[in-house]
N, CA, C and O atoms as a printed pandas DataFrame, in Angstrom:
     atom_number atom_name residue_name chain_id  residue_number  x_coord  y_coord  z_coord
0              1         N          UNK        A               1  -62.413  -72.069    3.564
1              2        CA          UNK        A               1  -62.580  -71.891    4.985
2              3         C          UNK        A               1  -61.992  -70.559    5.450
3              4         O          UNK        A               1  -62.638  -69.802    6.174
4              5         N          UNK        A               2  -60.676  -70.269    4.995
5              6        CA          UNK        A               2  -60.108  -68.829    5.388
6              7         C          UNK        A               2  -61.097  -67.839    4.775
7              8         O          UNK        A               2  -61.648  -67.074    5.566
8              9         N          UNK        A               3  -61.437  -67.732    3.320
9             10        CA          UNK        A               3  -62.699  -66.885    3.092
10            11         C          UNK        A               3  -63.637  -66.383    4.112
11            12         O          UNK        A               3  -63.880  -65.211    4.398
12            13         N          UNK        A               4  -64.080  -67.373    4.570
13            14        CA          UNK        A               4  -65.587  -67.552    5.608
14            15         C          UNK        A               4  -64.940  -66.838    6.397
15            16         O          UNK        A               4  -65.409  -65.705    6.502
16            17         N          UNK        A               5  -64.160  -67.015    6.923
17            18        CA          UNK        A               5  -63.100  -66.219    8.338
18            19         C          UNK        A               5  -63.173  -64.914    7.970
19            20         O          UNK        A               5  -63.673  -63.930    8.513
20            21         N          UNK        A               6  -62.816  -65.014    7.350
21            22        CA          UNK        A               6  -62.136  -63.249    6.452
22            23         C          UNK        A               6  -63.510  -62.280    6.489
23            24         O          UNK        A               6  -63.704  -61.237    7.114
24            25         N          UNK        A               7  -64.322  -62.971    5.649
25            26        CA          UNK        A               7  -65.576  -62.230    5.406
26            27         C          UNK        A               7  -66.232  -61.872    7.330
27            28         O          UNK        A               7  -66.617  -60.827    7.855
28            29         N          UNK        A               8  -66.102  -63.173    7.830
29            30        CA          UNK        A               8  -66.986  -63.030    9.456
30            31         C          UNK        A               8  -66.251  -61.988   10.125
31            32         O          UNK        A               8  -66.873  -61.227   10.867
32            33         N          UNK        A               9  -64.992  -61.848    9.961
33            34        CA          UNK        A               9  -64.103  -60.836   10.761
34            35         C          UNK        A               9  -64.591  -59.532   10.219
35            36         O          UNK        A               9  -64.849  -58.575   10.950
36            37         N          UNK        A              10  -64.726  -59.517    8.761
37            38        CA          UNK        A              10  -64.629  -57.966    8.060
38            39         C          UNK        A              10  -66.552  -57.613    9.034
39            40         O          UNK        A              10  -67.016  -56.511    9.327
40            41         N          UNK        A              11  -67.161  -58.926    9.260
41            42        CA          UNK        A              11  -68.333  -58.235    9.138
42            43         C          UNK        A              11  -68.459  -57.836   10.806
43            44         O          UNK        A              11  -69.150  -56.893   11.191
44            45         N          UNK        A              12  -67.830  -58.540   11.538
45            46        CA          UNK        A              12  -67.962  -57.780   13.029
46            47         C          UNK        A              12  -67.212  -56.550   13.431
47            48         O          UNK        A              12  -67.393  -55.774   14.369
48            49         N          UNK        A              13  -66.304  -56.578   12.458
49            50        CA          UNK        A              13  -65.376  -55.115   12.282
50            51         C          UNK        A              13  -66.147  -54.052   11.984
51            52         O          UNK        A              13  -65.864  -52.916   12.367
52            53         N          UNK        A              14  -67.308  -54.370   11.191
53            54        CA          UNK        A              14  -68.360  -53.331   10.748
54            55         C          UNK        A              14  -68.765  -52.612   11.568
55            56         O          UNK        A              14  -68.713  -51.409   11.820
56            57         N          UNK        A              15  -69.469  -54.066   12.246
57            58        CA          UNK        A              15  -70.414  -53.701   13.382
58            59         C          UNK        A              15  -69.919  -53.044   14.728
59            60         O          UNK        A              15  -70.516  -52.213   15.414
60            61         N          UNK        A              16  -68.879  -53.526   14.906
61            62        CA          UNK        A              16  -67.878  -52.772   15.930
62            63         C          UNK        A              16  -68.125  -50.915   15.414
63            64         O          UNK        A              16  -68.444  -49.985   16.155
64            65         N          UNK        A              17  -67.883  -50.885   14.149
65            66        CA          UNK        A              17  -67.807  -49.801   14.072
66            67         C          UNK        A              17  -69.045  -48.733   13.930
67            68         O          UNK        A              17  -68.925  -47.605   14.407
68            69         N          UNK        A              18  -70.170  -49.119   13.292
69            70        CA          UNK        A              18  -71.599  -49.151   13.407
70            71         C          UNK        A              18  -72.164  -48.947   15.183
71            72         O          UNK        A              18  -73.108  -48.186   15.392
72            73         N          UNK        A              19  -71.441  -49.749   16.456
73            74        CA          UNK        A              19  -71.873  -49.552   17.195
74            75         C          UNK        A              19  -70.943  -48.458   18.119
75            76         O          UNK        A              19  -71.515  -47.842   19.019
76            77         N          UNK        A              20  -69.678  -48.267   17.897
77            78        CA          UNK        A              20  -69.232  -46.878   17.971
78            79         C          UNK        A              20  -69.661  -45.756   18.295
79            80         O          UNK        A              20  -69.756  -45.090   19.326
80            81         N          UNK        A              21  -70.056  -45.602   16.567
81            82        CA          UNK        A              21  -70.897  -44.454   16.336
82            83         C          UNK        A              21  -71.646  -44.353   17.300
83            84         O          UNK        A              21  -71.385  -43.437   18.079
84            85         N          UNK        A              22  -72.632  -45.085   17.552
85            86        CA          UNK        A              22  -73.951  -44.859   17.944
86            87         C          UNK        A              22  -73.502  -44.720   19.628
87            88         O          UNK        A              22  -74.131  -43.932   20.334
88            89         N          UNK        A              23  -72.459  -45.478   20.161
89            90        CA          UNK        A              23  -72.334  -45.119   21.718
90            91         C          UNK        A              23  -72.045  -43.972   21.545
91            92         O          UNK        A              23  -72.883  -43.196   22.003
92            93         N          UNK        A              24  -70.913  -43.369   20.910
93            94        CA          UNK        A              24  -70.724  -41.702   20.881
94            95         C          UNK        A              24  -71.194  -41.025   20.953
95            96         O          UNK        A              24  -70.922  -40.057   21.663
96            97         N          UNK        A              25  -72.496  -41.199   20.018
97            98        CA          UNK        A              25  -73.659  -40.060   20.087
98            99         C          UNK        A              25  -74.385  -40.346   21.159
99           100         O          UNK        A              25  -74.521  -39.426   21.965
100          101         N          UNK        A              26  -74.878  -41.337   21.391
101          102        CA          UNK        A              26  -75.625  -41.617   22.983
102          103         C          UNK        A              26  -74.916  -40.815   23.935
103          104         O          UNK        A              26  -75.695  -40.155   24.623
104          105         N          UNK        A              27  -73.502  -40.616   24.260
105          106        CA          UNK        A              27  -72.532  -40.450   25.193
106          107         C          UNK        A              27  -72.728  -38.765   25.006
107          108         O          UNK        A              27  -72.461  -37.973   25.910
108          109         N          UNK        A              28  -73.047  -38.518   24.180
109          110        CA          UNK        A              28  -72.807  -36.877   23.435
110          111         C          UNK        A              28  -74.189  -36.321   23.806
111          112         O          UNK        A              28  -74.206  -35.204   24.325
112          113         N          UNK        A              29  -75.061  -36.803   23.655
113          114        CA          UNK        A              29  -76.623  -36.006   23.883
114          115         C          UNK        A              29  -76.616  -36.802   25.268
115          116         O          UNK        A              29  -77.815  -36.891   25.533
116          117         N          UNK        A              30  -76.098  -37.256   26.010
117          118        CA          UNK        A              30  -76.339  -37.462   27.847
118          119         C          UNK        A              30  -75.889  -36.008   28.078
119          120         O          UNK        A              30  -76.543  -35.033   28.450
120          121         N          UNK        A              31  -74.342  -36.161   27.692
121          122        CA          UNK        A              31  -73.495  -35.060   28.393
122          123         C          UNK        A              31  -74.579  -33.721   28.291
123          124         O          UNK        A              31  -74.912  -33.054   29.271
124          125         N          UNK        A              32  -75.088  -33.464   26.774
125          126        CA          UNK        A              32  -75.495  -32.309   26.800
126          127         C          UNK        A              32  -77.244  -32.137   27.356
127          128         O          UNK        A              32  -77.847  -31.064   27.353
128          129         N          UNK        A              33  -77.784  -33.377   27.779
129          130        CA          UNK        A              33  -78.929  -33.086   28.176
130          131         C          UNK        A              33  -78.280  -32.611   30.078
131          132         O          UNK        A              33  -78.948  -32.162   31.010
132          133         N          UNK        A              34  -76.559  -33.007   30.021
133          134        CA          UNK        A              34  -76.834  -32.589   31.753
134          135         C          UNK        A              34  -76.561  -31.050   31.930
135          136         O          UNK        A              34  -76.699  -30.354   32.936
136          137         N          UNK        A              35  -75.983  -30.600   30.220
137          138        CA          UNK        A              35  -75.791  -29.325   30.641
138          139         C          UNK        A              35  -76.836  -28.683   30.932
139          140         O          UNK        A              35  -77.071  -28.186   32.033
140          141         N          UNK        A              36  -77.859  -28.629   29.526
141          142        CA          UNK        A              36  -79.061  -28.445   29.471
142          143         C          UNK        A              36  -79.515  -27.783   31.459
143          144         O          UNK        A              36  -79.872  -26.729   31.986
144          145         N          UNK        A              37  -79.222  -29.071   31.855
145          146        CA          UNK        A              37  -79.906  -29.108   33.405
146          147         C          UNK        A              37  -79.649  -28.082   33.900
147          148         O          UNK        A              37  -80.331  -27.111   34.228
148          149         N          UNK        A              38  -77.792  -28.508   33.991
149          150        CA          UNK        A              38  -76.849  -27.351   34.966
150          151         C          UNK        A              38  -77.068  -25.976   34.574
151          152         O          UNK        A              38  -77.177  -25.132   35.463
152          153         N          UNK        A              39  -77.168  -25.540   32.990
153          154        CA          UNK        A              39  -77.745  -23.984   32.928
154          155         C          UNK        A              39  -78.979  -23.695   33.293
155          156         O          UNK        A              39  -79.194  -22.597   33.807
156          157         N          UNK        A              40  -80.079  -24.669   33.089
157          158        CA          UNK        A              40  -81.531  -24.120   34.202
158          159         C          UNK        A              40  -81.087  -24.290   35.531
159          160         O          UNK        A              40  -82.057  -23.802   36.112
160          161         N          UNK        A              41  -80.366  -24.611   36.361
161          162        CA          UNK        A              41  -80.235  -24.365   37.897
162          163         C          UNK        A              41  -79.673  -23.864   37.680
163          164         O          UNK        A              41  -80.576  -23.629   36.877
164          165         N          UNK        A              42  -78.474  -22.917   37.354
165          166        CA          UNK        A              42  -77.923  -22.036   37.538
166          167         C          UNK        A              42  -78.550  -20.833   37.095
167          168         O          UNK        A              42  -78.556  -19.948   37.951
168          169         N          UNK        A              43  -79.026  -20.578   36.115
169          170        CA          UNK        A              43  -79.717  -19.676   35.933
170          171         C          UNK        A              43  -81.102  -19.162   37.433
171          172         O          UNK        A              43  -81.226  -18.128   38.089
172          173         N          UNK        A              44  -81.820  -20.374   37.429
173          174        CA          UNK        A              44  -82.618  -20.552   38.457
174          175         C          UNK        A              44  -81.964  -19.390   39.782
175          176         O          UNK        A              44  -82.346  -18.275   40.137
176          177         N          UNK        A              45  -80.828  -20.284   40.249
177          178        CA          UNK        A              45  -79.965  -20.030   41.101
178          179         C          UNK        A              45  -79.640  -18.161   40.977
179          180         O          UNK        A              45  -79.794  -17.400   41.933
180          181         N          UNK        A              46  -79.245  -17.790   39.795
181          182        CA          UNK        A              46  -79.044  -16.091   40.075
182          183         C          UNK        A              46  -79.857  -15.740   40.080
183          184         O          UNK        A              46  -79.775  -14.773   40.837
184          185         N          UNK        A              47  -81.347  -15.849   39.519
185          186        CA          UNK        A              47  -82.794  -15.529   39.638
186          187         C          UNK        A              47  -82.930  -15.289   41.041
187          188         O          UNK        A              47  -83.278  -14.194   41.482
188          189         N          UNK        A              48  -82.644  -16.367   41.816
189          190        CA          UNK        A              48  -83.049  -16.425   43.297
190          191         C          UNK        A              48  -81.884  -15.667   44.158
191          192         O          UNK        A              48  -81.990  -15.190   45.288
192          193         N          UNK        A              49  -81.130  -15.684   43.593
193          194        CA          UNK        A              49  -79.527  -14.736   44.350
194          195         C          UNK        A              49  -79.795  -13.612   43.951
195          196         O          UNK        A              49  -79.090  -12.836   44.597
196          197         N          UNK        A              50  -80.551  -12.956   43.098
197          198        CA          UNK        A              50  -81.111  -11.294   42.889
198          199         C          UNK        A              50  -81.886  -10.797   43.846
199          200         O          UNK        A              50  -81.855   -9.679   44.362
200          201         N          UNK        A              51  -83.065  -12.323   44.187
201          202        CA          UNK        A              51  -83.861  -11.813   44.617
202          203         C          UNK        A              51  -83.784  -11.637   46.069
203          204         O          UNK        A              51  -84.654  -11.017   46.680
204          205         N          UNK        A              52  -82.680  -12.209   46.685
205          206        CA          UNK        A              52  -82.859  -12.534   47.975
206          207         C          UNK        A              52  -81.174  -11.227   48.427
207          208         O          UNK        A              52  -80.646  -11.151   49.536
208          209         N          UNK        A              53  -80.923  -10.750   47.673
209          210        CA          UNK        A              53  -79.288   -9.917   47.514
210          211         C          UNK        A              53  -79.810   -8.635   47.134
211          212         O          UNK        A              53  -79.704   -7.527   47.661
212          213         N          UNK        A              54  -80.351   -9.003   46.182
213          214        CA          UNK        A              54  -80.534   -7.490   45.242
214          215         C          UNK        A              54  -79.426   -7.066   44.256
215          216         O          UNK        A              54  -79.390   -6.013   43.619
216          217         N          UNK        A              55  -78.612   -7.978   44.244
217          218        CA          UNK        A              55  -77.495   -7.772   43.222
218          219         C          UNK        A              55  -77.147   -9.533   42.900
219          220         O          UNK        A              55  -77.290  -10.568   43.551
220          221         N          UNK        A              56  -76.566   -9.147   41.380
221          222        CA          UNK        A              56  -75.957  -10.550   40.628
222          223         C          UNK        A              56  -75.110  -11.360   41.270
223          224         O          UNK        A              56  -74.618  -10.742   42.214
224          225         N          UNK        A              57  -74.713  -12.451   41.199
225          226        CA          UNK        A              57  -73.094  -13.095   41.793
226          227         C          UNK        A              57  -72.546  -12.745   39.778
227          228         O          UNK        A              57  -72.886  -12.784   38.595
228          229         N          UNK        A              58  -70.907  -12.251   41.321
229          230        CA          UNK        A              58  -70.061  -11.897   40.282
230          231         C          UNK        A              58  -69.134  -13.253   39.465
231          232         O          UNK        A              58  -68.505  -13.234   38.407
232          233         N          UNK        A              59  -69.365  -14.361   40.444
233          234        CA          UNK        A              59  -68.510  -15.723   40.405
234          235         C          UNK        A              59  -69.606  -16.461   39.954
235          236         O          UNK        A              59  -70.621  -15.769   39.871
236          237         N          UNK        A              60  -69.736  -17.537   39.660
237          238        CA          UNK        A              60  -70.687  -18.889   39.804
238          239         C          UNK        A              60  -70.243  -19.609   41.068
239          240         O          UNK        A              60  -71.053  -20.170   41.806
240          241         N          UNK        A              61  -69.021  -19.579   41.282
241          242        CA          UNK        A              61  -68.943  -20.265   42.954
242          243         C          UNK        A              61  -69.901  -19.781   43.881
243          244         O          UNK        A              61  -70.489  -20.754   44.354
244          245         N          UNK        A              62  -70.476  -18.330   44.527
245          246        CA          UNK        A              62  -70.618  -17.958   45.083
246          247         C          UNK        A              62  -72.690  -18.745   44.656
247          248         O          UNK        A              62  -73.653  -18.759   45.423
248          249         N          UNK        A              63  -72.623  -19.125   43.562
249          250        CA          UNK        A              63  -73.929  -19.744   43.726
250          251         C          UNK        A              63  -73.846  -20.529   44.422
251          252         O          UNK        A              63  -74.708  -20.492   45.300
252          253         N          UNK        A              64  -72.821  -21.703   44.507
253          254        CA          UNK        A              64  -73.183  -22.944   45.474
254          255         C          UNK        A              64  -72.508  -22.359   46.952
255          256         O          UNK        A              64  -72.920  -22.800   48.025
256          257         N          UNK        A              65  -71.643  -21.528   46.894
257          258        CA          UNK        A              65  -71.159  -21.321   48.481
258          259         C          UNK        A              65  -72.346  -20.922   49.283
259          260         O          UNK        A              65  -72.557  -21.306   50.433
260          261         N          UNK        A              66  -73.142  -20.089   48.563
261          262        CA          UNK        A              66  -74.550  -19.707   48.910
262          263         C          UNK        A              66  -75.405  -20.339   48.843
263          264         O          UNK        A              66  -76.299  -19.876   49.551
264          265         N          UNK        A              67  -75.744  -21.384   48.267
265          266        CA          UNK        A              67  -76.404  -22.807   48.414
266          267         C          UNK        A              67  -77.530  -22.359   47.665
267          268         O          UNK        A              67  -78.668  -22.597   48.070
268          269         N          UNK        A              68  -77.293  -21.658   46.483
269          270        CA          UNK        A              68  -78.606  -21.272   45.432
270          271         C          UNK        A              68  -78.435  -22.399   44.386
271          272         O          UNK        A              68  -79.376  -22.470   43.596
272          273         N          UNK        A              69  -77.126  -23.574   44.153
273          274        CA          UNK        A              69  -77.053  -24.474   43.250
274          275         C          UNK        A              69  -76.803  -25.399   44.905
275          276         O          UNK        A              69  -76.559  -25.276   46.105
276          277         N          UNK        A              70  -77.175  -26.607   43.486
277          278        CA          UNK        A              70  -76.422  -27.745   44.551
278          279         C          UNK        A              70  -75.363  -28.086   44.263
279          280         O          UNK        A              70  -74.925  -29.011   44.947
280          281         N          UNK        A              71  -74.438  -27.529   43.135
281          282        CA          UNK        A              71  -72.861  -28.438   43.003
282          283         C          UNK        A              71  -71.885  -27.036   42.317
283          284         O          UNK        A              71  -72.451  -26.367   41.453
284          285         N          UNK        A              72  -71.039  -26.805   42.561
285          286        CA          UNK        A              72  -70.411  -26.000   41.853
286          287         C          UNK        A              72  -69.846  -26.840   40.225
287          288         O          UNK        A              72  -68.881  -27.596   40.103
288          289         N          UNK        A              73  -70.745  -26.421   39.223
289          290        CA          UNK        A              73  -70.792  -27.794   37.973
290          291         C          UNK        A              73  -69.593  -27.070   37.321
291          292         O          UNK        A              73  -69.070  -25.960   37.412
292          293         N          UNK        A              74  -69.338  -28.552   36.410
293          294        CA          UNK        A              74  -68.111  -28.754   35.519
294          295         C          UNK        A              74  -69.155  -28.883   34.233
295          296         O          UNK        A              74  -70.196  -29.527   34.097
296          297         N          UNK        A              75  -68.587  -28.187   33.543
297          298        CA          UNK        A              75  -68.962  -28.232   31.769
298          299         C          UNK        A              75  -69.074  -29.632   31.472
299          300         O          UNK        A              75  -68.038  -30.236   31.755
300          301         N          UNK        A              76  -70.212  -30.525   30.879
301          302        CA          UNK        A              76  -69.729  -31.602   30.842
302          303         C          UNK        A              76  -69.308  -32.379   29.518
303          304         O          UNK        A              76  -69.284  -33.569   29.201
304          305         N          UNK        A              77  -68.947  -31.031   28.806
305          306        CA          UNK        A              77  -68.569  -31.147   27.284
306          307         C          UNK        A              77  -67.065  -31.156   27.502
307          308         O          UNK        A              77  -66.178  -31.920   27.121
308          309         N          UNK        A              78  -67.072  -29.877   28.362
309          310        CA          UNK        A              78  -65.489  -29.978   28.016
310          311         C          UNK        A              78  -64.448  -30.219   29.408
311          312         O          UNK        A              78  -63.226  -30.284   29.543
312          313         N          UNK        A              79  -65.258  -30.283   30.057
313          314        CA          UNK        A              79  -65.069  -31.152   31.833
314          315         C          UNK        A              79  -64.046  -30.076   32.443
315          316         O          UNK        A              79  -63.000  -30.281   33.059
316          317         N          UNK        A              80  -64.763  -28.678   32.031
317          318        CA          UNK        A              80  -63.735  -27.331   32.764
318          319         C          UNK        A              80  -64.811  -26.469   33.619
319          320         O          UNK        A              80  -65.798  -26.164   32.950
320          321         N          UNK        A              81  -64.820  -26.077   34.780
321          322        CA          UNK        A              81  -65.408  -24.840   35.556
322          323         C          UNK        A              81  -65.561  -23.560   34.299
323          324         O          UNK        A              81  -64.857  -22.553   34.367
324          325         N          UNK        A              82  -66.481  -23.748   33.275
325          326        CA          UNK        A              82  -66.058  -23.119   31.881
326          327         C          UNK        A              82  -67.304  -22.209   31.672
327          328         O          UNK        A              82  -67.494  -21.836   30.515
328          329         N          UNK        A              83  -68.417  -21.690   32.887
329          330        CA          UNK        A              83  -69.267  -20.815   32.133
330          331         C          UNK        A              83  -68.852  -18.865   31.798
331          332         O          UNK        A              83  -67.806  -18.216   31.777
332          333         N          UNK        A              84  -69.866  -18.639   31.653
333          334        CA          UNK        A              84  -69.753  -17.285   31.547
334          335         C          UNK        A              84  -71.283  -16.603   32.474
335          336         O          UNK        A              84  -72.399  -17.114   32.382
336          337         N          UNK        A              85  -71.100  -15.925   32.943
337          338        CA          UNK        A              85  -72.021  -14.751   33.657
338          339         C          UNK        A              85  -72.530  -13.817   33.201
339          340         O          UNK        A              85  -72.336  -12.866   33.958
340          341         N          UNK        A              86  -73.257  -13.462   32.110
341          342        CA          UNK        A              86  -73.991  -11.924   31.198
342          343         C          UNK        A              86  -75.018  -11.479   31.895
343          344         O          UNK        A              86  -76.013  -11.592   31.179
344          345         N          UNK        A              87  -75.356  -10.932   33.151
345          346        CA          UNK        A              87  -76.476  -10.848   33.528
346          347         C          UNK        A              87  -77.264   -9.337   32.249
347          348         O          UNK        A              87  -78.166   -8.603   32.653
348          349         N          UNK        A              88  -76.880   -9.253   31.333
349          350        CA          UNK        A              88  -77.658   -8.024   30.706
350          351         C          UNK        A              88  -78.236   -8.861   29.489
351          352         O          UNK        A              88  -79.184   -8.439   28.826
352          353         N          UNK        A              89  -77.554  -10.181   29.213
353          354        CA          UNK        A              89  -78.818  -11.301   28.143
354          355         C          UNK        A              89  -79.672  -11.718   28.956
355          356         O          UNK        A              89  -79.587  -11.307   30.113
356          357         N          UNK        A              90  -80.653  -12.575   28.625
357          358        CA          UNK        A              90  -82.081  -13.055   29.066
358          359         C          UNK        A              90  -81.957  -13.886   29.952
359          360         O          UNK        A              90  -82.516  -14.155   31.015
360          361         N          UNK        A              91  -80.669  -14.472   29.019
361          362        CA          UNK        A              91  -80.786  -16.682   29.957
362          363         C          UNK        A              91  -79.565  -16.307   31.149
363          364         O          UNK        A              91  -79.513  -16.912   32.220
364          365         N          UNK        A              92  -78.707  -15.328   30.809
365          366        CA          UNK        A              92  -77.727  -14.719   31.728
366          367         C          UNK        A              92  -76.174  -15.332   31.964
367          368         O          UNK        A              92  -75.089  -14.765   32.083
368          369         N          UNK        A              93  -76.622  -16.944   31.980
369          370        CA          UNK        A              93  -75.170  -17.540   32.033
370          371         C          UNK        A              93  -75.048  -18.754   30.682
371          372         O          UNK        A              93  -75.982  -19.363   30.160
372          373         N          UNK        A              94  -73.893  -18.824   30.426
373          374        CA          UNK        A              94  -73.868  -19.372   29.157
374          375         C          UNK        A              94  -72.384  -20.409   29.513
375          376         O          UNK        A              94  -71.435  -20.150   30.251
376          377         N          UNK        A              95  -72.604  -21.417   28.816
377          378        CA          UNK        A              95  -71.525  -22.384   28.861
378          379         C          UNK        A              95  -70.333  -21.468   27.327
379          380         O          UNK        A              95  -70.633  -21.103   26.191
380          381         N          UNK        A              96  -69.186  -21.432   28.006
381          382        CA          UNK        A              96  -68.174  -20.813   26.801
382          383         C          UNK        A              96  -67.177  -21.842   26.330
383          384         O          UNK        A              96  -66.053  -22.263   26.606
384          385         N          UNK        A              97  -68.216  -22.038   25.435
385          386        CA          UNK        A              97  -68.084  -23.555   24.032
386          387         C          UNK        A              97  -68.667  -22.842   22.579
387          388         O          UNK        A              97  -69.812  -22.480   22.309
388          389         N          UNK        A              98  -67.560  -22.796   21.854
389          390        CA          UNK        A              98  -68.626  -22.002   20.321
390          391         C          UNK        A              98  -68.556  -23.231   19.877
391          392         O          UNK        A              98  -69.330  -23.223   18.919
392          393         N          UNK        A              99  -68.013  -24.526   19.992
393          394        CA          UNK        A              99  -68.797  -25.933   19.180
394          395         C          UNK        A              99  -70.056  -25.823   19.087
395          396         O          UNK        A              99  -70.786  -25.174   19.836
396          397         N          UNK        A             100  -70.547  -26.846   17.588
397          398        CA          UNK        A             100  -71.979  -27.251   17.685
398          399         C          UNK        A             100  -72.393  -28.296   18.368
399          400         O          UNK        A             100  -71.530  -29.171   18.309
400          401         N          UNK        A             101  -73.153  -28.565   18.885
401          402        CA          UNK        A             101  -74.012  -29.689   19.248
402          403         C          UNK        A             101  -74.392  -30.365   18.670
403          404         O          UNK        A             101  -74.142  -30.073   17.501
404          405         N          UNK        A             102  -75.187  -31.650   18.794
405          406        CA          UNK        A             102  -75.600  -32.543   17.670
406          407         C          UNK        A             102  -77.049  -31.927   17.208
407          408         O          UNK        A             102  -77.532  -32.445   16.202
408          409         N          UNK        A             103  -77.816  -30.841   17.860
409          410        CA          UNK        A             103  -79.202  -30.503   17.752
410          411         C          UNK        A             103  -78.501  -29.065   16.133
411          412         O          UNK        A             103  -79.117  -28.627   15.160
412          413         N          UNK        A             104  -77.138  -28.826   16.585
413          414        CA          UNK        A             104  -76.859  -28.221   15.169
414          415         C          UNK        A             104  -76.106  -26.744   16.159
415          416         O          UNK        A             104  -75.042  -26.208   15.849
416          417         N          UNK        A             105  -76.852  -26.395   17.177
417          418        CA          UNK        A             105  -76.819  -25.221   17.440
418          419         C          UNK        A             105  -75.426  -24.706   18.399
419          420         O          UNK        A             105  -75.331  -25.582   19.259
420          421         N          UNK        A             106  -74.526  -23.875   18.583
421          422        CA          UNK        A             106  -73.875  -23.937   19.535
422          423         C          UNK        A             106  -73.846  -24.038   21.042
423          424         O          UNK        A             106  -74.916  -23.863   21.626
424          425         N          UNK        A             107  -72.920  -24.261   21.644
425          426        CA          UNK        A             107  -72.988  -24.890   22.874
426          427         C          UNK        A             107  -73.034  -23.106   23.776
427          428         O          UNK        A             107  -73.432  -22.519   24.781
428          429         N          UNK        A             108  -72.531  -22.995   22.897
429          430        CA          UNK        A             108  -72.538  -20.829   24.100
430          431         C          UNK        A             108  -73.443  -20.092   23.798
431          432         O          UNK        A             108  -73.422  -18.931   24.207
432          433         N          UNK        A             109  -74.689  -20.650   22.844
433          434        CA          UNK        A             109  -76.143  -19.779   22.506
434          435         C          UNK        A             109  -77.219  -20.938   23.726
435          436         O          UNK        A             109  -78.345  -20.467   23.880
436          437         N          UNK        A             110  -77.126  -21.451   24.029
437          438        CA          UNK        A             110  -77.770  -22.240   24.945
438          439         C          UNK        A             110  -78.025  -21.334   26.445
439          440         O          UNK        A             110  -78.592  -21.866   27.399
């Protein structure tokens, strides 16, 4: 009878751990599909702050004080006011995270 116990415990212990995993990663590709988001509106956002200024924002605040974003966003990897501003690359603003992602690629080439 303690056997049976033993074995039923070891096997929900598994699964406990089996389902872990899998919330983590669920929890991990949310976060990064919201970055995903927050760098197309922000980007969006200096696109439209060029066009309507004629010059870059030097801050990312000054996107939402100016109401070219709707939220002044938090990284939601690393839950810090954490981008960067390059207006002389393509995509222009970049989250400053050299981690990988689960897609493989880093979080500051995005």
């Amino acid at each position: 009878m303690v056997v049976y116990m033993l074995i039923i415990v070891i096997i929900i212990v598994a699964m406990i751990g089996v389902y872990a995993k899998v919330w983590s990663t669920t929890v991990t590709k949310e976060r990064e599909t919201l970055l995903k988001f927050q760098l197309a509106e922000m980007r969006s956002g200096i696109k439209q702050y060029y066009i309507d200024k004629q010059e870059y924002p030097t801050k990312i605040s000054q996107l939402y004080m100016d109401r070219y974003c709707r939220e002044d966003y938090v990284d939601p990897i690393t839950n810090k006011k954490d981008f960067i501003i390059d207006v002389s690359k393509k995509k222009m603003i970049y989250a400053n995270n050299p981690e990988k992602s689960l897609e493989g690629t880093k979080y500051n080439t995005w």
